[in-house]
C-alpha positions as CSV (number, residue, x, y, z in Angstrom):
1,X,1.6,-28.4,2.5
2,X,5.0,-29.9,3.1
3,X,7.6,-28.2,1.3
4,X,11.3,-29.6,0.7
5,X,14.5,-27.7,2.6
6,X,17.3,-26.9,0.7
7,X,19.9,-29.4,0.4
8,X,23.8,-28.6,-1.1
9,X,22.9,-29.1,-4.1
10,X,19.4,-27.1,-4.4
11,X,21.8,-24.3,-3.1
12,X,24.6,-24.7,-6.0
13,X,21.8,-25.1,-9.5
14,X,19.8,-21.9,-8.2
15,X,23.2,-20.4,-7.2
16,X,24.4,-20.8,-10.6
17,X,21.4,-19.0,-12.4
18,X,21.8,-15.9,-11.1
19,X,25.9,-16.1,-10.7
20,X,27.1,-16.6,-6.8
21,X,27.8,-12.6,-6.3
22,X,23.9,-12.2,-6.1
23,X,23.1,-14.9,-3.4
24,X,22.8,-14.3,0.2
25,X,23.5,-17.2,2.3
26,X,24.9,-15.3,5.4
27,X,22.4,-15.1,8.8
28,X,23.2,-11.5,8.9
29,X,22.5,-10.5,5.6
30,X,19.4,-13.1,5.7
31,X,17.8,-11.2,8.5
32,X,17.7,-8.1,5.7
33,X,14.9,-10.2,4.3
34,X,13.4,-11.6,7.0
35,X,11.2,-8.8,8.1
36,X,9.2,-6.0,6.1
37,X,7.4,-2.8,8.1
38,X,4.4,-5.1,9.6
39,X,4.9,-5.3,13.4
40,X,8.1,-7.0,14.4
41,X,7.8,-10.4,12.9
42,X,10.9,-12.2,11.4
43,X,10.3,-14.9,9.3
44,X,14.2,-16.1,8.4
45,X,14.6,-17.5,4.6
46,X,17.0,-20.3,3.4
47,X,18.7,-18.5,0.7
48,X,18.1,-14.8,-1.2
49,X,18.1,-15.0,-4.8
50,X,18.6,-11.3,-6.7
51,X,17.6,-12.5,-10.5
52,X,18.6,-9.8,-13.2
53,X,16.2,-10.6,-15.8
54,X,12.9,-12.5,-16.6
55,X,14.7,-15.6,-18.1
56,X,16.1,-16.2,-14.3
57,X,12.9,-15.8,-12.5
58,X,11.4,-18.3,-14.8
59,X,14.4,-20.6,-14.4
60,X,14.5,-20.5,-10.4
61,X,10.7,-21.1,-10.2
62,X,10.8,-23.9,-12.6
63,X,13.4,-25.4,-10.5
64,X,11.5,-24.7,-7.6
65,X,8.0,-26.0,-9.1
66,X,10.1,-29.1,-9.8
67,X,11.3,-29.9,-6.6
68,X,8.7,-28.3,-4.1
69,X,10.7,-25.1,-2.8
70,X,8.5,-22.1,-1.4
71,X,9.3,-18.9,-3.0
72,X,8.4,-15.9,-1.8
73,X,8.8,-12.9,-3.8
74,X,10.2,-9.4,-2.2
75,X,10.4,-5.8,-3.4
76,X,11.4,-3.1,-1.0
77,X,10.2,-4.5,1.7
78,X,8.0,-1.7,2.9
79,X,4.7,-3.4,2.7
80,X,2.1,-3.7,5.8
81,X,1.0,-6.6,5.7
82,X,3.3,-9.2,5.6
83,X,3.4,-10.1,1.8
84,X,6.9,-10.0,1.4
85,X,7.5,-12.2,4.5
86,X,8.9,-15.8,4.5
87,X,6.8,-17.6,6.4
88,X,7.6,-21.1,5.2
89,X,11.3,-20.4,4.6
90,X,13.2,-21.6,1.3
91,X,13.6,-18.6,-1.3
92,X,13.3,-15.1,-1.2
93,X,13.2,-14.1,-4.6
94,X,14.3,-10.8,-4.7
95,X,13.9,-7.8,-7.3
96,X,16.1,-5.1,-6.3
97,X,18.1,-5.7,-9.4
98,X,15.3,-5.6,-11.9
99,X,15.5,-1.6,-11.7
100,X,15.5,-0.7,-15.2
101,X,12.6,1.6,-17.1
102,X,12.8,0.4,-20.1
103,X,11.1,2.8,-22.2
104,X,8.9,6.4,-21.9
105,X,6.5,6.3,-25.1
106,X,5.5,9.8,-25.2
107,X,3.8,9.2,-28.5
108,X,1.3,6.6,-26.6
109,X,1.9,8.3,-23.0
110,X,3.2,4.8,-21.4
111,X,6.0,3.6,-19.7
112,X,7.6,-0.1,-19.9
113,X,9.4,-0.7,-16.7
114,X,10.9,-3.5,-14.7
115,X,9.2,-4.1,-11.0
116,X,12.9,-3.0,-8.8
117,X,12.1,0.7,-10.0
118,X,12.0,3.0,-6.8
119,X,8.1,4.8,-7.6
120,X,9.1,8.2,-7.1
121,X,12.2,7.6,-9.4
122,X,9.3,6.2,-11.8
123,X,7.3,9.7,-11.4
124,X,10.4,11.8,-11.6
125,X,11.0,10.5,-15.1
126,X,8.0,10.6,-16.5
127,X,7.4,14.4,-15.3
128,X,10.5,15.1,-17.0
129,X,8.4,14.4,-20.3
130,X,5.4,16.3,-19.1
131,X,3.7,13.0,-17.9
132,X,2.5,11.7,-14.2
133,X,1.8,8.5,-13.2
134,X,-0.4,9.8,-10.0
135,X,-0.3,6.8,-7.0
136,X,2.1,7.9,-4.3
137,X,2.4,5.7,-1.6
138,X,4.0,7.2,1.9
139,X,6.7,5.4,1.4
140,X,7.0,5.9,-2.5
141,X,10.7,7.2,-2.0
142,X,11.5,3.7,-1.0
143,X,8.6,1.4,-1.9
144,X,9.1,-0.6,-5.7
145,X,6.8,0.1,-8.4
146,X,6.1,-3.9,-8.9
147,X,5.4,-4.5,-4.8
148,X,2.5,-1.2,-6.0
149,X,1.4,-3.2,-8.7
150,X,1.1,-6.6,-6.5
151,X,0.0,-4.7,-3.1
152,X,-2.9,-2.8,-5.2
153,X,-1.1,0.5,-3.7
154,X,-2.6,3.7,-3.5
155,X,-1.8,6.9,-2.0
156,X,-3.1,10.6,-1.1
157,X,-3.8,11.5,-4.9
158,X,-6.1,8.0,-5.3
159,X,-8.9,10.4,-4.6
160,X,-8.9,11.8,-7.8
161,X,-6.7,10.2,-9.9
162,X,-7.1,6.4,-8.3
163,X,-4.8,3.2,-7.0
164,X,-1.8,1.4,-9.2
165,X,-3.8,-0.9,-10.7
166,X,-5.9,1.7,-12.9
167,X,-3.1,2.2,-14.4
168,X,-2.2,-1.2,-15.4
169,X,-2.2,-1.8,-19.3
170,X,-0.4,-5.0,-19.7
171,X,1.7,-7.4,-17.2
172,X,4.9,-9.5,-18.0
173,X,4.3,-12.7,-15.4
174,X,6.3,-15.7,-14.7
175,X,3.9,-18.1,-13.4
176,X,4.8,-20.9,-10.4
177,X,5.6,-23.0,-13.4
178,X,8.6,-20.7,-14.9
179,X,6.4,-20.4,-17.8
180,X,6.5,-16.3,-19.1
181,X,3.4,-14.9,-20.4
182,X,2.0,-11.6,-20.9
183,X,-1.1,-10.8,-19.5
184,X,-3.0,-8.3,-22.0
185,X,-1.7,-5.8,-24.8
186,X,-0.4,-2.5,-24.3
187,X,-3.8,-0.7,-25.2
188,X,-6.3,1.3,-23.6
189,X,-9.3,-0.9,-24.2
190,X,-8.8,-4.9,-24.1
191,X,-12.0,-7.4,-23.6
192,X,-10.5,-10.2,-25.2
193,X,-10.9,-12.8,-22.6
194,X,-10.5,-13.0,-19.0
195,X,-8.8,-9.8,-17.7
196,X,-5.6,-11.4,-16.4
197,X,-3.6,-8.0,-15.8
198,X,-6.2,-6.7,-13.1
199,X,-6.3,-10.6,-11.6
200,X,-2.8,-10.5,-11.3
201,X,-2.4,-6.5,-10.1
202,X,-3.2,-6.8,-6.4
203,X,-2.6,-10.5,-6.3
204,X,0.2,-9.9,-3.4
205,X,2.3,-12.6,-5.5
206,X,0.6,-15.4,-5.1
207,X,-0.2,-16.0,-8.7
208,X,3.2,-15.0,-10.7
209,X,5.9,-13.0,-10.5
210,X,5.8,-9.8,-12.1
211,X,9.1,-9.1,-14.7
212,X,7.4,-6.1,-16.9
213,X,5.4,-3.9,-16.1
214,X,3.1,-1.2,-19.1
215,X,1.2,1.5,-17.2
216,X,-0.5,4.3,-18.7
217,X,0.7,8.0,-17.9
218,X,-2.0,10.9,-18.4
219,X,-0.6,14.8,-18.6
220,X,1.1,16.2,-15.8
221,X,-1.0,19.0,-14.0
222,X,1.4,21.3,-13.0
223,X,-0.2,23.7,-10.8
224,X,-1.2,22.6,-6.8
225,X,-2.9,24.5,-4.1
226,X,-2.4,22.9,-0.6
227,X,-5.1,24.1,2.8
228,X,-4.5,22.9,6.0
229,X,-8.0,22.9,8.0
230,X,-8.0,22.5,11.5
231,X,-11.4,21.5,13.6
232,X,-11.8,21.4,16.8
233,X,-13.7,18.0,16.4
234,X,-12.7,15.0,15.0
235,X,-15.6,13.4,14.0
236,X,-16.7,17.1,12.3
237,X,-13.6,16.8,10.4
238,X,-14.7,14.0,8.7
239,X,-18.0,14.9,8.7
240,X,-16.5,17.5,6.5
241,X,-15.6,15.4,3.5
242,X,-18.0,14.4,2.1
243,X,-19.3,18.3,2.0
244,X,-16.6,19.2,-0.6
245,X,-17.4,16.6,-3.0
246,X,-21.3,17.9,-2.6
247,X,-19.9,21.4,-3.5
248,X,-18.8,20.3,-7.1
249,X,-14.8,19.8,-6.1
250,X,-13.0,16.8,-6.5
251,X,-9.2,17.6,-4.5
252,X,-6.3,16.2,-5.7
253,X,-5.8,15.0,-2.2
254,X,-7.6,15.1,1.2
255,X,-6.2,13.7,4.0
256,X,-7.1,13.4,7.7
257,X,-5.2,13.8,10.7
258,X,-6.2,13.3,14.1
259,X,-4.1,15.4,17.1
260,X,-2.1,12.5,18.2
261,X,-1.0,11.9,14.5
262,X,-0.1,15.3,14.1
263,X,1.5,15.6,17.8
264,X,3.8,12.4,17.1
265,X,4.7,13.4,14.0
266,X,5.9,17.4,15.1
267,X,7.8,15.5,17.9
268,X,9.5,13.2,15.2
269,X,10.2,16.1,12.2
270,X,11.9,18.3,14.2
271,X,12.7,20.2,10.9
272,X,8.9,21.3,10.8
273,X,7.4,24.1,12.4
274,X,3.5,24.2,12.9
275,X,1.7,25.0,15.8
276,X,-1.1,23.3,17.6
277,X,-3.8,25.5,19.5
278,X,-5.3,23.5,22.5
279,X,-8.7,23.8,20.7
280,X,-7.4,21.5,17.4
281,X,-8.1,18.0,17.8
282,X,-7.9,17.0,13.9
283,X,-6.9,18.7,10.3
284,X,-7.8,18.0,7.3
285,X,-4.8,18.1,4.8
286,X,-6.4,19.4,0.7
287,X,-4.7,19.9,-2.2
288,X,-6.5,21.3,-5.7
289,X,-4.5,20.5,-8.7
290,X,-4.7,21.4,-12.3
291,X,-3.7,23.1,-15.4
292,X,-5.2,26.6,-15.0
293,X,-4.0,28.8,-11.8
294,X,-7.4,30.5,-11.7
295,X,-9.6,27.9,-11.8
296,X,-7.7,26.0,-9.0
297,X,-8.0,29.3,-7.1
298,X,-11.5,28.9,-7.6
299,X,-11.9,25.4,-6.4
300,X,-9.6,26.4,-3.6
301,X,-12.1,29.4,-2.5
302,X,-14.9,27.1,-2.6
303,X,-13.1,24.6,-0.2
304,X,-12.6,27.2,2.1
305,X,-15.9,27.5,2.2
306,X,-17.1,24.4,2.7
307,X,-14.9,24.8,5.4
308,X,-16.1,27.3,7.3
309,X,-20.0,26.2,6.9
310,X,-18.8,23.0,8.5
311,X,-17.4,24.0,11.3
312,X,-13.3,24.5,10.9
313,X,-11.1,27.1,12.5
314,X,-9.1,29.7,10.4
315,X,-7.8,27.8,6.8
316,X,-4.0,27.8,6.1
317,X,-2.7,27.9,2.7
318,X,0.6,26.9,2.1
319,X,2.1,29.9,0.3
320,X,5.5,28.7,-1.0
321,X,6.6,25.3,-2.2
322,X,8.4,24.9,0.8
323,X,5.3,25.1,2.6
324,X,3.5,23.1,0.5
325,X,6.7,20.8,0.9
326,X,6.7,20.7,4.6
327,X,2.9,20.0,5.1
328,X,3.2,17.0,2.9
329,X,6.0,16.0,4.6
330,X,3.8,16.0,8.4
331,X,1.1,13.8,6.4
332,X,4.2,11.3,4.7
333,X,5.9,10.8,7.7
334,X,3.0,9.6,10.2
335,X,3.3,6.5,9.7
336,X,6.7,6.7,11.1
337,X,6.6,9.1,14.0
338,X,4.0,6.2,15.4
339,X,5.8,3.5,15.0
340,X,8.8,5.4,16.5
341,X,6.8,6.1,19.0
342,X,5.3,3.0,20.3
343,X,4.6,-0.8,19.4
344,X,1.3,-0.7,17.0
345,X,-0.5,-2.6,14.6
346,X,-2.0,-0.7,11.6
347,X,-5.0,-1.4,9.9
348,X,-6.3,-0.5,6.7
349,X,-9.4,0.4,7.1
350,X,-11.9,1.6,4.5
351,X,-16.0,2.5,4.1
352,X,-18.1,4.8,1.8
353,X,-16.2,8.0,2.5
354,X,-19.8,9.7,4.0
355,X,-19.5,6.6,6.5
356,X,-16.3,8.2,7.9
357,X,-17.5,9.9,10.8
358,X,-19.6,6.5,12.1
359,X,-16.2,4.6,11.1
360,X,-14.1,7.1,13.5
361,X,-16.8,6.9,16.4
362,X,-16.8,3.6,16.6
363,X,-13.2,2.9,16.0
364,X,-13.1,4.9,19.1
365,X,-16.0,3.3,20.9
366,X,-14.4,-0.3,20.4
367,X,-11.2,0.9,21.9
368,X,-12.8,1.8,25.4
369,X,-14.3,-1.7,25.5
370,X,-11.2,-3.7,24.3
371,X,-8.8,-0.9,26.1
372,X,-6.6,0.2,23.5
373,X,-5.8,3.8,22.5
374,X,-6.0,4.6,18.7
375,X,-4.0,7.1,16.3
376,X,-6.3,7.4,13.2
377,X,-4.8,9.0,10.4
378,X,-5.7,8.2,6.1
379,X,-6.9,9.4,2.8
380,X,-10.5,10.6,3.7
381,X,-11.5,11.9,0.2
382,X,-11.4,8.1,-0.4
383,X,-12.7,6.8,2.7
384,X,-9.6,4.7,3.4
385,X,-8.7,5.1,7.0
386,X,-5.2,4.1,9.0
387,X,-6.0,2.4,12.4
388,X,-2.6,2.6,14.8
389,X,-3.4,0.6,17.9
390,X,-0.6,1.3,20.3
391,X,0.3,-1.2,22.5
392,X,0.9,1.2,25.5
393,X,0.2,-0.6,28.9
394,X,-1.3,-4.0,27.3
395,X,0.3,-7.0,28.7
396,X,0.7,-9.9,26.3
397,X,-1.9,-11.7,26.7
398,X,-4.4,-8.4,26.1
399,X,-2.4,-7.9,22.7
400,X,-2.3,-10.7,21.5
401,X,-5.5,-12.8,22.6
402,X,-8.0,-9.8,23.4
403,X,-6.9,-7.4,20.8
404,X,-7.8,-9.4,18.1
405,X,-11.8,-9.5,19.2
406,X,-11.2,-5.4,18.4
407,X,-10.1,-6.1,15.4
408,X,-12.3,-8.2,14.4
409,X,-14.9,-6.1,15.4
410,X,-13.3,-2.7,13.8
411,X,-13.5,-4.7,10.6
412,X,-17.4,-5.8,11.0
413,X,-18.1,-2.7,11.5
414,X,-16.2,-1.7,8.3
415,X,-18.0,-4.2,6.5
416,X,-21.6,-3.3,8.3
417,X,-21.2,0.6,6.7
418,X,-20.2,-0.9,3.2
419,X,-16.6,-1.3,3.2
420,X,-13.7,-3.7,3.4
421,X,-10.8,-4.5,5.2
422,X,-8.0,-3.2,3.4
423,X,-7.6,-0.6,1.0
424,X,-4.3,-0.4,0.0
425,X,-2.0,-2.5,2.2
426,X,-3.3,-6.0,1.2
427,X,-4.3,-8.6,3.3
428,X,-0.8,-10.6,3.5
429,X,0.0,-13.0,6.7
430,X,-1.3,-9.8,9.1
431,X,-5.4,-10.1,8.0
432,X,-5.5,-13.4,6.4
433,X,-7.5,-14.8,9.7
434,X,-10.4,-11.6,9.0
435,X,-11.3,-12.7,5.6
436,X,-14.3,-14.5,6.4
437,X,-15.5,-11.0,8.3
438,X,-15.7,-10.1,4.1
439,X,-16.0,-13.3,2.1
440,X,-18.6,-16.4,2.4
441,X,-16.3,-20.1,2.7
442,X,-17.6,-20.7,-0.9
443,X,-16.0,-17.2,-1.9
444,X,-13.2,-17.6,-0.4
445,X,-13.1,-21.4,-2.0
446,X,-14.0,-20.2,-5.2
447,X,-10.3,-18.3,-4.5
448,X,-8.4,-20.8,-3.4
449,X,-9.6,-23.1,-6.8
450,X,-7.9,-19.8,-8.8
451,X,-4.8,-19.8,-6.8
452,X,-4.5,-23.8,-7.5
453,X,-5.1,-23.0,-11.0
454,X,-1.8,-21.3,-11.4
455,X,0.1,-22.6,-8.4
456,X,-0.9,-26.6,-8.3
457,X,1.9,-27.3,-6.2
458,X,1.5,-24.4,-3.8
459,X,5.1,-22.9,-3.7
460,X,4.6,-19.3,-4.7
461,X,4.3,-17.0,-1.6
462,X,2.4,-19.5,0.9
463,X,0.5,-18.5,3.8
464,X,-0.5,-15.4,2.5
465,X,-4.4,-14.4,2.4
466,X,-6.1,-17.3,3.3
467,X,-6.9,-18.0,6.6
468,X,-5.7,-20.9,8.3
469,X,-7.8,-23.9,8.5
């Protein structure tokens, strides 16, 4: 697709609908935008456009639709996967300024809210009512509620409480066209017509831009028991999950950790304490949540003994918020300690959760044949798995012509044990050349025919998910 550059006077109309204190124009403030938390590309845009309602959105993409301008549309920036990046150039839409919740109905247990909400500002308020809006990203300190709602985000608690998009009542969108619809009713059941809200939730922006944004909230459980399980085999430990949904508990959150994770991580927190014996080569992170203390104790007990029949050294619990607080913070910040650590890619893998084990041995397996080393890390209750590959020794041409076969074959073998390959980052410009390892070309035609259905012309966040031709 050819798209048109920005001339003086593009630049002065779409300057004008937002007001010229909210443009960036600059190549130092442009290289804010340029970049999200996938790898170390930089894709540099034309302009940055920071609209403050949903009447500019839809007047800059009508503009745009009219005179074939790319748009790409940006939260945070925190995704990993490239959605938010630029590759064609032209406009960054922008949505820091759209950071308004709107409303907390109590009476109905929703919240309205405008996509430039922080998420854990989001959760904060609503547990102020005695509500909880469960998916919490890793980086949900930082990340916007309406890049979770296009991303399909999900989080530790997923497990039990599931990903962003279950919690999607109803979607203000302003389509490529600058035409602003609503995508269902703020209701808990809807099956008139086509379910637009779920089409567009985990869309990655390709098919509107989200202004408004209903979710549901359920009642806050205010009570958490957090284990920390240490195994002196990987594989065990994941062999493990599965056990403890076989025993009758579902956790509010079980996460996996292997000893490099954890290593890194130690290294990069220097505020938390925890010691690794040389027999631990993997934990398993659990938290019980609910409403009575004794029944979570309960749950908790029978964990621990699941536990122990599979294998696992002496269980920790956390016995203070603090320590509750720090162990989260270990799992949170892995994703950082690796990348401070090294050059990576990630990748978001995710299978049957009783698959894990085969998943991790041949994760493991394909990284002596291809030669890269691998720090696997994710939300195990849910089989969802984070692949670091770290660059280490590779020379160019293994990362960036051989390393590719691995991936490609990581994510057949996903596929080949029932999965997929991504759950929660998106595919973006980082897996867009692996979707045929998923989807049949009529499939993935059958897609394309929806995205031309809202974007005829093409300009809304090109480049993104389908693979080159």
């Amino acid at each position: 697709m050819k798209y048109n550059r920005l001339t003086a006077e593009h630049i002065h109309h779409l300057s004008a609908i937002v007001g010229s204190h909210h443009v960036v124009l600059d190549e130092n403030n442009l290289q804010r935008y340029a970049h999200d938390e996938t790898d170390d590309w930089q894709f540099l845009p034309e302009i940055v456009l920071c609209p403050e309602n949903t009447q500019q959105v839809s007047d800059i993409m009508r503009y745009c639709h009219a005179h074939i301008i790319p748009v790409t549309p940006r939260g945070a920036g925190t995704g990993l996967s490239g959605g938010a990046l630029p590759v064609c150039g032209g406009v960054v839409l922008a949505t820091e300024r759209m950071n308004k919740i709107l409303r907390i109905d109590e009476n109905n247990s929703q919240v309205i809210t405008q996509p430039g909400v922080i998420t854990q500002v989001l959760q904060e308020a609503v547990i102020e009512k005695g509500l909880y809006f469960p998916p919490d990203p890793a980086s949900r300190g930082s990340c916007f509620i309406g890049g979770n709602v296009a991303e399909g985000s999900g989080g530790p608690r997923a497990v039990k409480y599931g990903v962003t998009k279950d919690y999607v009542l109803n979607l203000e969108v302003v389509l490529p066209s600058g035409e602003i619809m609503q995508t269902g009713a703020n209701v808990l059941k809807n099956s008139t017509g086509y379910n637009l809200t779920q089409l567009i939730a985990g869309s990655e922006g390709t098919l509107g831009i989200i202004t408004q944004i209903t979710l549901r909230l359920i009642p806050y459980p205010p009570y958490q028991l957090v284990l920390l399980v240490p195994f002196t085999d990987a594989v065990k430990a994941c062999e493990a999950v599965s056990a403890v949904f076989k025993a009758g508990v579902t956790p509010s959150a079980l996460e996996f950790m292997e000893r490099d994770a954890l290593e890194w991580t130690l290294r990069y927190c220097h505020d938390v304490a925890l010691s690794l014996s040389e027999q631990e080569q993997a934990h398993l992170l659990i938290e019980v949540d609910g409403f009575d203390m004794d029944m979570i104790r309960k749950d908790a007990e029978k964990v621990a003994e699941v536990m122990d029949a599979c294998g696992a050294l002496d269980v920790l619990y956390a016995e203070s918020e603090d320590e509750k607080n720090r162990l989260w913070k270990v799992r949170r910040k892995v994703g950082e300690a690796v990348k401070s650590h090294s050059v990576y890619k990630e990748e978001d893998t995710v299978v049957p959760r009783f698959e894990l084990p085969h998943l991790l041995k041949g994760i493991k397996k394909i990284g002596e044949e291809y030669g890269f080393h691998s720090v696997c890390y994710g939300h195990a209750g849910d089989g969802n798995l984070h692949v670091n590959i770290i660059r280490g020794d590779l020379d160019d041409y293994q990362w960036n012509h051989e390393l590719p076969k691995g991936i490609r074959k990581i994510f057949e073998l996903c596929v080949s044990l029932g999965g997929t390959i991504s759950g929660e980052h998106g595919i973006g410009w980082s897996q867009k050349q692996y979707m045929d390892v998923v989807f049949s070309t009529s499939e993935l035609a059958l897609m394309q025919r929806i995205k031309q259905a809202f974007d005829p012309n093409q300009i809304l966040n090109p480049g993104k998910i389908f693979p080159d031709k």
